[in-house]
N, C-alpha and C positions, 0 to 999 in steps of 0.2 A: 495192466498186465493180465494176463488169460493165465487160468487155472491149467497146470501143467497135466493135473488127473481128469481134467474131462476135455484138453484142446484135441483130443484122437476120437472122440464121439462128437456127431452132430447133434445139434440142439433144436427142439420142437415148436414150430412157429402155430400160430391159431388155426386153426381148422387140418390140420397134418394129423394123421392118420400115424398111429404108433403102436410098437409090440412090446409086449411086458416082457422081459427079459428076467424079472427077478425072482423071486422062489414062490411070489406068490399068483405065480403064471395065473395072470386075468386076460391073457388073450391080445386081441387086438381092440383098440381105441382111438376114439375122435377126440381130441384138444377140444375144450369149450369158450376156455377163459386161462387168460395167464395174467399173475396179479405179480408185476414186477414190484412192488413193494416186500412184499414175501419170499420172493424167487420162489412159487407156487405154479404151478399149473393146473384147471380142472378136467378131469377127463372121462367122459361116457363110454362104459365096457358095456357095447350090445348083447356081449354073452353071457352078462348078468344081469341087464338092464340099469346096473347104477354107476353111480358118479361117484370117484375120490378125487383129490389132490395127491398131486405127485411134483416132487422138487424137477424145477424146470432144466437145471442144468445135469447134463447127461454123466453119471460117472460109471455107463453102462449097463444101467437097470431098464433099458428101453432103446429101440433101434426107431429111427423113424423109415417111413416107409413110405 
């Protein structure tokens, strides 16, 4: 069964290109790595040069693009 709070956002596959939506507006990013053990995703902000993890599934903190 799909999670009823993120079945309205799409979900970010490896290499998707995505926008932070959240307060801590990091711009736009490349997916590196998704560790489905986690429900983790890594992601490369060029507009800071670094990498975090961000929960893979969307409950709106992120648009892909």
């Amino acid at each position: 069964m799909k999670d009823p709070f993120t079945a309205m956002y799409s979900k970010a596959k490896l290499q998707d290109w995505i926008k932070d939506m959240s307060k801590q507006k990091r711009g736009v990013g490349l997916v590196k790595s998704i560790d489905s053990k986690t429900k983790g995703m890594k992601v490369w902000w060029p507009k800071s040069g670094k990498t975090s993890w961000m929960v893979v599934y969307n409950h709106g903190h992120y648009r892909v693009i």
